[in-house]
C-alpha positions in Angstrom: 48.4 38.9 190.0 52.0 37.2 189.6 54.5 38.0 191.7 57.1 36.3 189.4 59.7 39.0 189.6 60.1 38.4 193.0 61.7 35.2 192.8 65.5 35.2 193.5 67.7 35.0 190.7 69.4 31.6 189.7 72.9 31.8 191.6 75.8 31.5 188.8 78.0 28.8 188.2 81.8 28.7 188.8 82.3 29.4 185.1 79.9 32.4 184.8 81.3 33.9 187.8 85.1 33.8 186.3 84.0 34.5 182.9 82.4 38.0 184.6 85.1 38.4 186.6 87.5 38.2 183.5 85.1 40.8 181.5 84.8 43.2 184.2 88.8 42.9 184.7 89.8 43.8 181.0 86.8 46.7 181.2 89.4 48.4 183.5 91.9 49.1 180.5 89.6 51.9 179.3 91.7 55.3 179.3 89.7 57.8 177.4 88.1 60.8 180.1 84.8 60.2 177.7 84.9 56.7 179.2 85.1 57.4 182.5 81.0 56.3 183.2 81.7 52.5 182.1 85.0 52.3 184.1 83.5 53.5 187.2 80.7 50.8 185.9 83.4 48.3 185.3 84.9 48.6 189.5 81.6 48.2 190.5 81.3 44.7 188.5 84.2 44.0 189.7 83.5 44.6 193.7 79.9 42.1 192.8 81.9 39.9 191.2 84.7 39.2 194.1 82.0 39.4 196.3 80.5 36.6 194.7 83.8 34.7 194.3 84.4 35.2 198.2 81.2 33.8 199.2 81.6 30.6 196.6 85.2 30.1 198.0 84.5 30.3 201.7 80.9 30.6 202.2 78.8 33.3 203.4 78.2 32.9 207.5 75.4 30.5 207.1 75.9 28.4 203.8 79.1 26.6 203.8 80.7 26.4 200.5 80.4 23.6 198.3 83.7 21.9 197.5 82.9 20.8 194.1 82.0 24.3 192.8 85.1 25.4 194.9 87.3 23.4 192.7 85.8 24.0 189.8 86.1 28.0 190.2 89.8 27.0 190.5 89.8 25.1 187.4 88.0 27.6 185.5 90.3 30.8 187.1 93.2 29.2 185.4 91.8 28.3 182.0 90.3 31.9 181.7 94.1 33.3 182.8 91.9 35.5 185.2 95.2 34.9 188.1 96.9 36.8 185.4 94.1 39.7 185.7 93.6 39.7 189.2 97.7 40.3 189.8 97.7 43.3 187.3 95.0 44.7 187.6 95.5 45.0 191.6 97.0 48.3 191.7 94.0 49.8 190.3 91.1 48.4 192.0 89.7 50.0 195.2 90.2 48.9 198.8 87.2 46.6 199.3 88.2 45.4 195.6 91.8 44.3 197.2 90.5 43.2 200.6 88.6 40.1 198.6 91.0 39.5 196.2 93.5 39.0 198.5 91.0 36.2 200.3 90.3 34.6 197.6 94.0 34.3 196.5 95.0 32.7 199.7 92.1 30.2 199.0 92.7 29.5 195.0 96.2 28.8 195.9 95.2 25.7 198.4 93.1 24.2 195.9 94.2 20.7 194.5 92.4 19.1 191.7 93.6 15.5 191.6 97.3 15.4 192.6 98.2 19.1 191.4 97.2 22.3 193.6 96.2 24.0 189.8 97.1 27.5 190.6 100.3 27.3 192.1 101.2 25.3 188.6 99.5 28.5 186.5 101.8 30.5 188.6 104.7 28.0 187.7 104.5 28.9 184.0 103.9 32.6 184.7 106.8 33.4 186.7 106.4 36.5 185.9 103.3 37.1 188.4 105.7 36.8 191.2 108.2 39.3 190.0 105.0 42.0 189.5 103.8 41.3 193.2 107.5 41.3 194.5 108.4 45.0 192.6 104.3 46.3 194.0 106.2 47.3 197.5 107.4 50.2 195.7 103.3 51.2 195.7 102.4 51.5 199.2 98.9 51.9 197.8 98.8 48.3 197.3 102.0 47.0 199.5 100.3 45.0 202.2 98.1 43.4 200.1 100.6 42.2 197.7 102.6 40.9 200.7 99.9 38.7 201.7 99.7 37.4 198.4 103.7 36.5 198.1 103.9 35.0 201.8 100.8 32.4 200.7 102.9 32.0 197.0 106.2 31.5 199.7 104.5 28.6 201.4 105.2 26.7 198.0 108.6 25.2 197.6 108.5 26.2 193.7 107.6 29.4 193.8 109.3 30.3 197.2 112.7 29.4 195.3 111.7 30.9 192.1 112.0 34.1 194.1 114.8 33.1 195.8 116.9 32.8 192.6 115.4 35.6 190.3 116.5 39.1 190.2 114.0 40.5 192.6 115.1 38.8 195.7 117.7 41.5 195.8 114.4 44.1 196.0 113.9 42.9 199.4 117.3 44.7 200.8 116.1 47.4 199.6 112.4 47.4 200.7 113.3 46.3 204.4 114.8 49.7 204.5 112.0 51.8 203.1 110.4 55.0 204.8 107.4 54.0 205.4 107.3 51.6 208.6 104.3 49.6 207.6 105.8 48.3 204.4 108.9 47.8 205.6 107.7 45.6 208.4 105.8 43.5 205.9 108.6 43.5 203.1 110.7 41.6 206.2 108.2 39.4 207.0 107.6 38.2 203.4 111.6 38.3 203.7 111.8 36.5 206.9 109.4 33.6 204.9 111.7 33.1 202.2 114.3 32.7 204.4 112.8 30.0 206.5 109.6 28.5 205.0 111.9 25.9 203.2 115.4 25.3 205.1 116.3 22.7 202.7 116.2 25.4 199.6 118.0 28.0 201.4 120.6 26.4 202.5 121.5 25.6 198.9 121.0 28.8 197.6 123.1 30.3 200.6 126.0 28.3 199.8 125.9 28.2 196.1 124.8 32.3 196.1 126.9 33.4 198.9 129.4 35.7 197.0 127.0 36.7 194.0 124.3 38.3 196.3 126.2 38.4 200.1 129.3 40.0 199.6 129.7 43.7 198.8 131.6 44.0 195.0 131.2 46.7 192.3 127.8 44.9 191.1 126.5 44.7 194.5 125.8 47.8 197.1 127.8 47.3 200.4 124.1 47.7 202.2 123.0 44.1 201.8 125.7 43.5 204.0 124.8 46.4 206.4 120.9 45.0 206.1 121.9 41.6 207.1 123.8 43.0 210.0 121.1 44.9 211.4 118.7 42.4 211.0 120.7 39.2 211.9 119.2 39.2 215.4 115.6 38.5 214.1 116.5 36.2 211.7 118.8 33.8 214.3 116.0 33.9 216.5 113.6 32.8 214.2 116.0 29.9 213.2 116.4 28.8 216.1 112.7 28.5 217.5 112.0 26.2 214.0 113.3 23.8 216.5 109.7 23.4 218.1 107.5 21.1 216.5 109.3 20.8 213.5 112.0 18.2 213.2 113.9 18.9 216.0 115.2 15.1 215.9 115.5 15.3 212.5 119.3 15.4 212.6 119.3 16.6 208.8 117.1 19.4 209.6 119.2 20.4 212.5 122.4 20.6 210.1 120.5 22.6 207.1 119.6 24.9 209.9 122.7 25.2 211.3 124.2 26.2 208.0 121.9 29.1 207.5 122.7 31.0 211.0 126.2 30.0 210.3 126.0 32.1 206.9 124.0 35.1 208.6 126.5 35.4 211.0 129.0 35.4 208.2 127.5 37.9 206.2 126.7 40.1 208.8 130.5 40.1 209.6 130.0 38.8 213.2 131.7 35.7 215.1 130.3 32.7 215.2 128.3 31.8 218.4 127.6 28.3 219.4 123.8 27.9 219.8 
């Protein structure tokens, strides 16, 4: 008697994962109530599918993952546009769904195929991807994850001052002030990132931005001041421990830095304190 059908079946390639992946994304625009089967059919996919992303990106306990195939899945989420799914599709996808995506964003993003991390470039010339997770704090359905997301985006200096210059840094004033305490905590720490991840950037955008965002005029609310204000504490102290382990002989650094409290204590409408 064979026993055939017991063997295990072969484990898919990086390509065949993303290509599934990408199918079982664009299954989820299906609307119709008569349709309802294959979408619930389609999250399903999806949940195997990260799963199986997950485990070729950071292992699973007792196989380490294989850097070549980790690369390669990279490579291949790009080409397919699947970053552009996995953003949009987000808000729709169930909690387990989220949980992994969010992992295996944190891990595309660090990947670096010759001298380019490839995803963070993708992102580069879809913009757009940030302004979508940016605006998602308004869905506290999908707030924290999309958080994460934008504080591992923050940690590149592209796409940290893309945000910084677009329209939806302005969101943030708002969304450190929303009802819900969670997402307001999470909205000022991906807030708190912008602010410092990349002194060099912000102190440019502070001085050339300073009346165009800071300063309360009929195209600007009066709260971004008021924000500032009651959140200037946080941000000075945070300034000021950057000076551990990271450039505090750096006499450059010290001056950028130096700048930035300088103009939070100026927008906040308080005197300036020697350090």
């Amino acid at each position: 008697m064979s026993f055939s059908f017991f063997k295990p079946s072969r484990p898919k390639t990086p390509l065949e994962v993303v290509k599934a992946t990408k199918v079982s994304l664009m299954a989820l625009d299906i609307k119709t109530v008569v349709e309802v089967k294959a979408l619930e059919k389609a999250m399903e996919e999806i949940e195997k599918n990260f799963v199986t992303m997950r485990c070729m990106l950071s292992g699973d306990g007792e196989v380490e993952p294989n850097a070549d195939q980790v690369l390669q899945l990279a490579t291949e989420v790009c080409k397919e546009d699947v970053l552009i799914l996995l953003v949009h599709k987000l808000p729709i996808l169930g909690w387990e769904a989220r949980k992994d995506l969010v992992h295996c964003w944190s891990i595309l993003l660090k990947q670096k195929v010759d001298s380019t991390y490839c995803c963070v470039q993708f992102i580069e010339n879809h913009f757009e991807l940030l302004d979508f997770l940016v605006v998602c704090y308004d869905n506290k359905e999908v707030a924290l994850h999309c958080g994460i997301m934008l504080r591992e985006c923050i940690k590149f200096l592209s796409l940290a001052r893309y945000i910084l210059e677009s329209a939806s840094f302005e969101l943030f004033f708002k969304f450190v002030e929303l009802p819900t305490f969670d997402v307001a905590s999470d909205a000022f720490s991906t807030f708190k990132d912008l602010l410092t991840k990349h002194l060099t950037v912000v102190s440019e955008y502070l001085t050339a931005h300073y009346d165009e965002v800071f300063v309360a005029n009929p195209n600007k609310p009066h709260e971004v001041k008021v924000i500032l204000a009651k959140n200037h504490e946080k941000l000075l102290e945070l300034l000021r421990n950057l000076s551990v382990g990271k450039g505090a002989d750096d006499d450059q650094f010290e001056e950028e830095k130096e700048l930035i409290m300088k103009e939070i204590e100026r927008v906040s409408g308080l005197p300036n304190h020697d350090c």
